[in-house]
N, C-alpha and C positions, 0 to 999 in steps of 0.2 A: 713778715716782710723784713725781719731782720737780716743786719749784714748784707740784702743782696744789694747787686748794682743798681737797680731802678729806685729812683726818689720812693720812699717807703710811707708818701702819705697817700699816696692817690686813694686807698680804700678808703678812707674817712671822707674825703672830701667827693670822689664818685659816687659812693652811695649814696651822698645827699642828693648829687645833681640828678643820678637815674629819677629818685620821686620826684624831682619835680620834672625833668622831662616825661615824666609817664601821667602827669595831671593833664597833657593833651591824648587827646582819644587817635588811637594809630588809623592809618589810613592802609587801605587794602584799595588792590585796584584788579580786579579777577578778567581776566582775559578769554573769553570762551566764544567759538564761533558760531556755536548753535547752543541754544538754551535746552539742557536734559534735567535726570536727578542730581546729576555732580555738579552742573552749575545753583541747582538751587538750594544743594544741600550748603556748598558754601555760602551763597546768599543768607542760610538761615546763621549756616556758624557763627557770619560776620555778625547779626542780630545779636545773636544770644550773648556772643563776647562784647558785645557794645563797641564795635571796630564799626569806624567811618567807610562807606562799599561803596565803589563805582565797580558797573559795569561794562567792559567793551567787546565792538564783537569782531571787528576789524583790526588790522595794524597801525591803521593811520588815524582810527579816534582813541586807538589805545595809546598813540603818543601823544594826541591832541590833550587826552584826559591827561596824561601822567606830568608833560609839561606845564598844566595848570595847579596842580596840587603837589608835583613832588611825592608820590605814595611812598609810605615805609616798608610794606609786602606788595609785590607784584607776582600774582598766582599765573601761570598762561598753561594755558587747555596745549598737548600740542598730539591730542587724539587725531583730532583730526588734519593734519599735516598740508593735506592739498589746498586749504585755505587761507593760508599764511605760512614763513617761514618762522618757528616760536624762537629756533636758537640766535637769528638774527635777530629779531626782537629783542630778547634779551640781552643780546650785546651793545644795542642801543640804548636800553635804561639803564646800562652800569654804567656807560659814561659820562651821567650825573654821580658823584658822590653820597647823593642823598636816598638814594635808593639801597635799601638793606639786603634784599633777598627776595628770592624768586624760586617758586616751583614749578617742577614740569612734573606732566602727567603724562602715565603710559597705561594700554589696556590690559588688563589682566594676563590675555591669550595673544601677546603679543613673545616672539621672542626675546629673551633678557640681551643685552647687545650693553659694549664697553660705557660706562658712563662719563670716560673723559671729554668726550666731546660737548658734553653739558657742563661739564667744570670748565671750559676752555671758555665757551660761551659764557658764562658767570651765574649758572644753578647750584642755588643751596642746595638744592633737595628734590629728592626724585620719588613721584607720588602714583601709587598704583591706585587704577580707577577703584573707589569704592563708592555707591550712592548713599552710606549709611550718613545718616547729618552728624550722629553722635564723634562718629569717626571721623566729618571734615572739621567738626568744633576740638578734638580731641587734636587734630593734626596743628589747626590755628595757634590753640596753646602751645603745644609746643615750638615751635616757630614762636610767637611770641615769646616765651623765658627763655629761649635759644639763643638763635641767632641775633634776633630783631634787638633781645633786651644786652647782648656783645656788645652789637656794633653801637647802641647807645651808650654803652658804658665807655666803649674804645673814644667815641667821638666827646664825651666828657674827659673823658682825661686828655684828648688832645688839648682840646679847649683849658683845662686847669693849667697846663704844662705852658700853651702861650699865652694864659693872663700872666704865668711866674714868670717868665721872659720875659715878658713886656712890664712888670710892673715897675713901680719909680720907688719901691721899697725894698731895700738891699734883704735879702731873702737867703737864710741856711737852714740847707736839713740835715738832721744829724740820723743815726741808729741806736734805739734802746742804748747799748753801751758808748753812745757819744763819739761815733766815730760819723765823720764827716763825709756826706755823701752827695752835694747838692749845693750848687750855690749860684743866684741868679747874677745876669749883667749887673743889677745895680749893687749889690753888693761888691762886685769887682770895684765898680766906679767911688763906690761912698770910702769901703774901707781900706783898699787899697791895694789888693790881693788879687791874684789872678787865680782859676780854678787849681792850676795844676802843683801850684802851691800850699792848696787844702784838702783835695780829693783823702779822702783816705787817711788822712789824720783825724788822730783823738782833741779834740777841742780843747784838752790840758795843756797840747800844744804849742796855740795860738795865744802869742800874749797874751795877758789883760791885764785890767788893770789892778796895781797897787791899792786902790780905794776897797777892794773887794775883801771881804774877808777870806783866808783861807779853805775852808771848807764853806764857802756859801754855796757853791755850785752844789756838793754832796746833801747840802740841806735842804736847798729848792728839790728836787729828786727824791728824797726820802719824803717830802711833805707830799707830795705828787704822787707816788708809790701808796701813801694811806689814804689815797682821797683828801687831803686835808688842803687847806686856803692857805699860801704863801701870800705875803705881802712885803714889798720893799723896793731897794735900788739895785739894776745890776749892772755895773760900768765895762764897757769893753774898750780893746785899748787899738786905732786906727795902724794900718803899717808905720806911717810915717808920726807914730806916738800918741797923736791927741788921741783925747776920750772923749767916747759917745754915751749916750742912752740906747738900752735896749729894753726892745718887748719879747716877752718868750712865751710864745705859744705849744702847749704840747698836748701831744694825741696819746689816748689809751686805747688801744685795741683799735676797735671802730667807734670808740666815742672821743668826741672832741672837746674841748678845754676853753671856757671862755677866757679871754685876756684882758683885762681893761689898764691903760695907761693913764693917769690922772695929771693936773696942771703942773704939779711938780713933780714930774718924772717918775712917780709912783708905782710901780708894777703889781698888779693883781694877781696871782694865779688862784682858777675856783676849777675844782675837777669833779667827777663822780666816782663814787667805788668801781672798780672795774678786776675783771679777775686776770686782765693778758699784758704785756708787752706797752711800753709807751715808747711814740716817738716824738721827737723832737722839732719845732721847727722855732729861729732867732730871725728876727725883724728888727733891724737897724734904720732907727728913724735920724736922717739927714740933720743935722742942727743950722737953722735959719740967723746967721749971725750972734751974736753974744748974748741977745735976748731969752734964748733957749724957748720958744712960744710952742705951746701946744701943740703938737701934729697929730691931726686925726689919722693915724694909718694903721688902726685897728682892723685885726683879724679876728672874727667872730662864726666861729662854722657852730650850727647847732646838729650833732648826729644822733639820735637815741635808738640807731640798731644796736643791739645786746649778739651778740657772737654766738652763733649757735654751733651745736658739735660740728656739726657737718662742714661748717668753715674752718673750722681747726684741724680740721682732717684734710679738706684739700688743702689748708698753709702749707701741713708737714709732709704732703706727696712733694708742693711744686718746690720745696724746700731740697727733698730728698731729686728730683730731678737735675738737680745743679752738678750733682756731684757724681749720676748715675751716666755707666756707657748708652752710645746713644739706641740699642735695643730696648733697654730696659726704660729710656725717656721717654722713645714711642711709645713704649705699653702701659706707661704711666697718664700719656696723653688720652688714649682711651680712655682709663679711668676714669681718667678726670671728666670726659668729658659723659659718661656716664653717674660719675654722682652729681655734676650741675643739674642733671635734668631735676623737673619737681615730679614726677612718679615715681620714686626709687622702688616699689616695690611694685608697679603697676604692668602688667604685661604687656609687651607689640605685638598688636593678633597681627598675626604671616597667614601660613595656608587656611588655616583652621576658621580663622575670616569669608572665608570662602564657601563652606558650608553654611548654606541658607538653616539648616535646621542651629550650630550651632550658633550662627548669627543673630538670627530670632532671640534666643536662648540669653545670649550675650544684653541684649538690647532689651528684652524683656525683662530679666534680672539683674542685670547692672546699670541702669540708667536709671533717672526720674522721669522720665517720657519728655512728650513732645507738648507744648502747651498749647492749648488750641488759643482761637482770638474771638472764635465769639461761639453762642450756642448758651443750650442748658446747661448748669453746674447739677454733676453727679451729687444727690446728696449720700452720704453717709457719714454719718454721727453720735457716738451712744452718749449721749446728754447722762443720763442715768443706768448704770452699771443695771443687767436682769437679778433680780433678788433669785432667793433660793426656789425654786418652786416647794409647791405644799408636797407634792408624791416623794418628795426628798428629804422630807424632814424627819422621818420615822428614824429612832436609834440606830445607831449602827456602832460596831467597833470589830477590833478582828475576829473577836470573840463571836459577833451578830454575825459573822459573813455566811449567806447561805451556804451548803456545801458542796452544792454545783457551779457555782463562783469560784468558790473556793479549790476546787477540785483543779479550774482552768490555772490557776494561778501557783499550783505546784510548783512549775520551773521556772518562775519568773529571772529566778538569779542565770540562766542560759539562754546564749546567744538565740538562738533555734527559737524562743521562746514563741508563741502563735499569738500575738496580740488579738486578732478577729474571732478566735474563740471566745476570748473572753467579752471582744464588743459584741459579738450574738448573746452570751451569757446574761451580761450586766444590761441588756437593753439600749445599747450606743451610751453607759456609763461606767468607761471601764476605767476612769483618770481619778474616781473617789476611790475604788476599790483598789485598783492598784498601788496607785499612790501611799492609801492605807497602811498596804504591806511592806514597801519600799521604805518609807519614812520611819517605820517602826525598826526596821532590818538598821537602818544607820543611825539611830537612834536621837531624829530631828526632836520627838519633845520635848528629851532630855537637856538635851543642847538648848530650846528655846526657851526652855520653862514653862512650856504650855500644855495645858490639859488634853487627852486624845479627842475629848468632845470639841476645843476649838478647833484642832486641826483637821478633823471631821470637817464642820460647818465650812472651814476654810476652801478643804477639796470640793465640798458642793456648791460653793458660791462662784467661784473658777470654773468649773465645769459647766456650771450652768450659764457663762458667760461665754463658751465657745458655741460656734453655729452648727448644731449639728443635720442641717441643711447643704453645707457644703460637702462636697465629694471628697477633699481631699484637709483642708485645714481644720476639723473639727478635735472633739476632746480625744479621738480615738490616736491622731495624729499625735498629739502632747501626750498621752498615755503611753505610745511607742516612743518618742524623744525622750521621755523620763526612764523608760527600762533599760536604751543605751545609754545613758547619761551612769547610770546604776551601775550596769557590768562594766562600763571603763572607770568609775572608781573605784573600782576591784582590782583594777592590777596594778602591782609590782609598783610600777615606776609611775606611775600616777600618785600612790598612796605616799609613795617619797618622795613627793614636789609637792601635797595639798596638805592643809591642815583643816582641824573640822571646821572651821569657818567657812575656808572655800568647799568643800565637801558639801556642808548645806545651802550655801549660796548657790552652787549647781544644781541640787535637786529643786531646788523651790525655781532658778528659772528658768529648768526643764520645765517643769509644770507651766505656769505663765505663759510662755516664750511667745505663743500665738493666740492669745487670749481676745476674742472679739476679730478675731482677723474675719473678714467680708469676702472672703473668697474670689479675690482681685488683687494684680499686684500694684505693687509703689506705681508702675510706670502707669498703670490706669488708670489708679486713683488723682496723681498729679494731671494727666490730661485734661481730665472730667472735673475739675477745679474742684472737687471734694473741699469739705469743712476742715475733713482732717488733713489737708495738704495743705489748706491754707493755713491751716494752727502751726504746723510744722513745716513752714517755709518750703517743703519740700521734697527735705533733706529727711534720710531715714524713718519716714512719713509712718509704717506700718509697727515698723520694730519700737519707736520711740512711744507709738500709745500704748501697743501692748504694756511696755514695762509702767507708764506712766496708769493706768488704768488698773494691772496689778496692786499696784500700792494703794488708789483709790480704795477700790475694792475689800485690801486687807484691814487698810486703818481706820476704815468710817463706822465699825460693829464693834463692841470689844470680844461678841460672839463667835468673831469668825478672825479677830486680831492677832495672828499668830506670835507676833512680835512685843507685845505690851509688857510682858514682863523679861524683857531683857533690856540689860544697860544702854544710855543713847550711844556712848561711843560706838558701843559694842553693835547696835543696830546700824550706825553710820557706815559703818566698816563692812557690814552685810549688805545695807542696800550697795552701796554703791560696786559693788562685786555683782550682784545681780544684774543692775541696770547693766553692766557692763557688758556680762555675756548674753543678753540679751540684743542688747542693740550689735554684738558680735553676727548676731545669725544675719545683718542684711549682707547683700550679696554683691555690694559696690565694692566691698574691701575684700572680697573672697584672697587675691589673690596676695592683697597685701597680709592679711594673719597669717597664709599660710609659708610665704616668703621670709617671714619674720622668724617664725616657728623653726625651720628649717637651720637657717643663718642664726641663730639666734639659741638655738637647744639642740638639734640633730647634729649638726658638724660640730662644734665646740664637742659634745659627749661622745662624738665618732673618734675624737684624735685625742681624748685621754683614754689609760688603761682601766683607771679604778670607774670606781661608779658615777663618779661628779656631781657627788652631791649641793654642793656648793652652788653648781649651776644649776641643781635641780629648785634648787629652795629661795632664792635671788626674787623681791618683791615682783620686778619687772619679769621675769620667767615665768614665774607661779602665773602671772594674767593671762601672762599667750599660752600657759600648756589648757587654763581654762577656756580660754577663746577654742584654742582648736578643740578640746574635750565637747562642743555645746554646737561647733559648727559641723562636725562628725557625725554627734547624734543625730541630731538635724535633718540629715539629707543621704541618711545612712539607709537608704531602701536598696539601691543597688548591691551591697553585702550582704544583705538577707537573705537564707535561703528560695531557692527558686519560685516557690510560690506565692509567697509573702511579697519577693518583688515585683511579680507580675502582678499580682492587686492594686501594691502602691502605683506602681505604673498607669493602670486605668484608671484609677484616683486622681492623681495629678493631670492627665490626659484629660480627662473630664472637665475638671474646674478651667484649665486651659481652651479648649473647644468652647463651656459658656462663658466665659471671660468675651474671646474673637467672637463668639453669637453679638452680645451685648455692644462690644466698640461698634458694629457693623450696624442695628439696629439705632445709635445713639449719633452717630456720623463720626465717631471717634476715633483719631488717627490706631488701626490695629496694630499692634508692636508686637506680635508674633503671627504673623500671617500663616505660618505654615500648620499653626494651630487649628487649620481649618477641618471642622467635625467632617467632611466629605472628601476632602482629598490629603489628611496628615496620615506620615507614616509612625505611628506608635514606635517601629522600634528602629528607626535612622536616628528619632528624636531621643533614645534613651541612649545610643551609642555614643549621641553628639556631646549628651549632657557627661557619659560617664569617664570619656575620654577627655575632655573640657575640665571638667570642676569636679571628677572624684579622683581620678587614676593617682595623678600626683599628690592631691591630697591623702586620701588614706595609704598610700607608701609611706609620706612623712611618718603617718599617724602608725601605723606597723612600726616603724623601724624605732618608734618611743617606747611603743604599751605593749609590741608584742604580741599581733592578732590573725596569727596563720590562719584561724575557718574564715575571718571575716574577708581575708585575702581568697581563700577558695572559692567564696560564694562569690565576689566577684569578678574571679574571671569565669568563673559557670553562667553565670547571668551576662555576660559578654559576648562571651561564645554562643550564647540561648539566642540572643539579637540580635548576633549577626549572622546566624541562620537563618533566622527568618526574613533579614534583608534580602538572603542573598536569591532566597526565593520569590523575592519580590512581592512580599506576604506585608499589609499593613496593620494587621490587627495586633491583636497581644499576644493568641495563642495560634497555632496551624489550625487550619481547617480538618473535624474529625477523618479520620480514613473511611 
């Protein structure tokens, strides 16, 4: 806020007002002439946001309502059109002041037509029918930190701007370098100045007085500047000569400066460390005849927002707008109005929303579900991690490995490699024996200081803690994630961003990653009020036990302790790398790591010539080239050769179909309906997913590490599924000839 023309306090003192205007719960008033899913998906949004919800279903109880409450959102249905006029409507609750914004709805298959006539009328925002609830709570927020939390802000600083007007304390704002930008009536009236007289002058200036020492003003300012507590007098000098007392109050960044003035004219200043810019504001208290008495006319703002990047980044756009043609101000407006949103890396599903299979998809794996209100609670709970079994405990080292095992295991280090050979091999345990081989190839003992016999025990107590009951999330699944995990720290540019810390931090939470997983996702689990939803509020429900049960697991044996004899720092430093990429594979943030990844490693190294290493090796880098190394692995079936994908394919199909069996038998809201074992398409639903959540991601991931088969297999496995779309074929493979 320097230098510019607007009073340069309002951020300090807005901020505050917004919290406490947002300790009242906003009012929403949804307008819909017939009750569908869209009216009750908002009914649930408003719920779940804890937003005050009337409903109306006419024109004339939706004014009746809105003139009793004043709503701050006013949503209006204007599907269906024959039932009322919505843009009249509308222009009758903007002629309250107090009404923020308002959405209209359009149907999907309606034609796209000019939207000025809804800006004319006074619509914020133009809403295509969707019945997804996730998507009307996902709309509410934003609308909420949009518009709704503006025009709270706008209507606070109106508010600040006429208590400064109106107050009876002659009132200056200055800027960081003390130029004069602000000065209310009463200051006109006390000191004797008219604005145009001060606008725009340095306060050096403006008389003062004799009494002051020379450099007091540069000493208050430097004390201020270190955070430090000034204390004393500071006299200023009226037009017409007399001296007054001053209080000076001054703002750091977005934190504010307590003042206190004491009986003898005393001045206080007490500040915080602050790392940005301070402004100024001088409060000239009137003197009540020759007695000089006390005047309470203290200014006390308490702010403790701390300035985060992202505000300093819009300062220096709206800063650089001043100065820029007006082209470049428009394109800067966009901007801005794009990094205010709070999802910067969060995708606006458009058409792709529209596909029920990726919809499902979206809602199934990116959500925490729907909570029910009453019924049985889903139990599931491993109170106590499964021990080894006894058929498990016979020697083993590579050296043991039988040589039919052994035999499958040849090419582990290649993509191609056949994991199901070897789960027919090892007997559905092919995560000791691989792992085995893997761990030894990178040389985890050494690194940990552990015996081959703990990390034995270690691989069979993990293993034996996956359900090999499930179709799709069993050991064989983490057996596969740990051999991609394997060949992408084989290459090139990976090996130039990881050190062996993160190296084994990734094999160990490949291994882990899905450890006790129930073969159910988050959004089912949270439905079915599960144990482990409730432990975990919710939030990352499946990924946060895994790694949290991991560690259980590792550090309750010193048998199977893989970690004991390495330093704490040094183990600090590894767990917390693992929890990391572990809790990376949920699928809430898919699009934020790989957004990040991109902005963040791909274009910075696309627009240098050398190698950039610099950016490769960066604390903050090294996390997200692991994040995407772990979420790759992951969900890395679609690049798999042809065969191998269409396995995984009916695997996850599978555990999906009993999943929709189980909601359906349990009354539980089904959040992939299309999962249904009698009428899903196996392979719409793998075009939805590969087109959705791989395409773009492994381009990212190619254009890092460099994986032209992994890119062949899939567009082969693309092209395999959308032949069989196109035949109208739902299974995984054609029907034989």
């Amino acid at each position: 806020d320097r230098g510019q023309s607007r009073p340069p306090s309002t951020n300090c003192v807005i901020d505050h007002g917004i919290r406490c205007f947002f300790l009242f719960l906003l009012q929403v008033l949804l307008v819909f002439a017939k009750e569908d899913s869209q009216s009750n998906g908002f009914c649930w949004a408003c719920e779940k946001a804890n937003f005050r919800c009337s409903m109306a279903r006419t024109p004339e109880s939706a004014l009746e309502c809105f003139s009793e409450k004043h709503h701050d959102l006013v949503i209006i249905d204007h599907r269906h059109s024959r039932h009322f006029d919505a843009e009249a409507l509308c222009r009758v609750c903007h002629v309250d002041v107090s009404v923020l914004t308002c959405a209209h709805f359009l149907r999907p298959d309606r034609e796209e037509a000019s939207v000025m006539p809804l800006i004319n009328a006074g619509f914020n925002r133009r809403y295509v029918e969707n019945a997804n609830m996730m998507a009307c709570y996902n709309e509410l927020l934003q609308l909420e930190h949009g518009e709704v939390r503006a025009q709270f802000k706008l209507r606070a600083g109106n508010a600040i701007f006429t208590a400064l007007e109106q107050s009876q304390e002659a009132i200056e704002i200055t800027s960081e370098d003390q130029i004069i930008q602000y000065v209310n009536p009463a200051y006109e009236s006390i000191m004797g100045y008219q604005q145009g007289e001060l606008i725009g002058k340095e306060i050096i200036e403006v008389p003062k007085s004799e009494k002051n020492k020379p450099d007091l003003l540069e000493t208050i300012n430097s004390c201020i500047r270190k955070g430090k507590e000034w204390q004393g007098i500071y006299y200023a000098k009226k037009k017409n000569g007399d001296i007054t007392y001053v209080t000076w109050l001054k703002c750091l960044g977005e934190t504010a400066v307590c003042v206190c003035l004491d009986s003898s004219c005393e001045i206080n200043f007490q500040t915080s460390d602050t790392q940005d810019a301070f402004l100024s504001f001088f409060f000239f208290s009137p003197e009540s005849g020759s007695s000089q008495r006390r005047h309470s006319s203290m200014a006390r703002i308490h702010s403790m927002t701390i300035e985060a990047p992202i505000t300093k980044v819009i300062n220096i756009i709206n800063a650089a707008q001043e100065s820029s043609p007006m082209p470049v101000a428009e394109a800067l407006d966009r901007v801005l109005e794009i990094l205010r949103t709070t999802e910067l890396y969060s995708p606006q599903l458009g058409t792709k929303d529209e596909d029920p299979h990726t919809n499902d998809l979206v809602g199934g794996l990116m959500t925490d579900g729907l909570r029910r209100l009453s019924g049985n609670e889903y139990i599931f709970s491993t109170k106590q991690p499964h021990h080894i079994p006894s058929h498990l405990t016979t020697p083993l080292s590579l050296n043991d490995i039988p040589p039919r095992i052994a035999q499958t295991m040849e090419n582990e280090d290649s993509w191609d490699f056949d994991i199901f050979n070897l789960e027919a091999a090892t007997i559905k345990r092919p995560l000791t024996y691989l792992g085995l081989k893997i761990f030894s190839r990178f040389g985890v003992c050494e690194f940990l200081n552990c015996p081959e016999a703990t990390l034995r025990s270690w691989l069979q107590v993990i293993e034996a803690n996956y359900h090999s009951s499930n179709s799709y999330h069993n050991s064989t699944h983490a057996a596969d994630v740990l051999h991609a995990t394997a060949y992408f720290l084989c290459k090139e540019r990976v090996k130039q961003s990881l050190d062996p810390t993160d190296e084994v931090a990734a094999l160990i939470a490949a291994t882990v990653h899905d450890v006790d997983h129930p073969g159910r996702t988050n959004s089912f689990l949270c439905n079915a009020g599960s144990e482990l939803a409730i432990l975990y509020n919710d939030t990352a429900v499946l990924e946060s036990h895994h790694a949290a049960l991991a560690f259980q697991i590792t550090t309750r044996d010193d048998k199977c302790n893989i970690f004991k004899n390495i330093e704490r720092n040094e183990y600090r430093t590894l767990r917390q790398a693992i929890i990391d990429m572990v809790l990376a594979t949920e699928m809430t943030k898919h699009f934020e790591h790989v957004n990040k990844f991109v902005n963040s490693i791909n274009k910075p190294l696309a627009a240098l010539e050398e190698n950039g290493v610099s950016i490769l090796t960066s604390p903050e880098n090294r996390i997200l080239v692991k994040r995407m190394l772990i979420k790759c692995a992951d969900i890395s079936n679609p690049c798999r050769p042809q065969e191998l994908c269409i396995e995984w394919a009916g695997r996850i199909s599978e555990e999906y179909f009993a999943q929709t069996d189980e909601e359906k038998r349990q009354g539980l809201p089904v959040v992939m309906p299309v999962f249904d074992r009698n009428t899903c398409s196996i392979p719409k639903s793998q075009i939805s997913f590969i087109d959705y959540f791989i395409t773009d991601m492994f381009d990212a991931w190619d254009a890092f590490a460099d994986l032209p088969n992994l890119m062949q297999h899939l567009d082969n496995n693309f092209k395999y599924w959308k032949g069989l779309d196109e035949r109208k074929l739902h299974s995984l493979r054609p029907p034989p000839e």
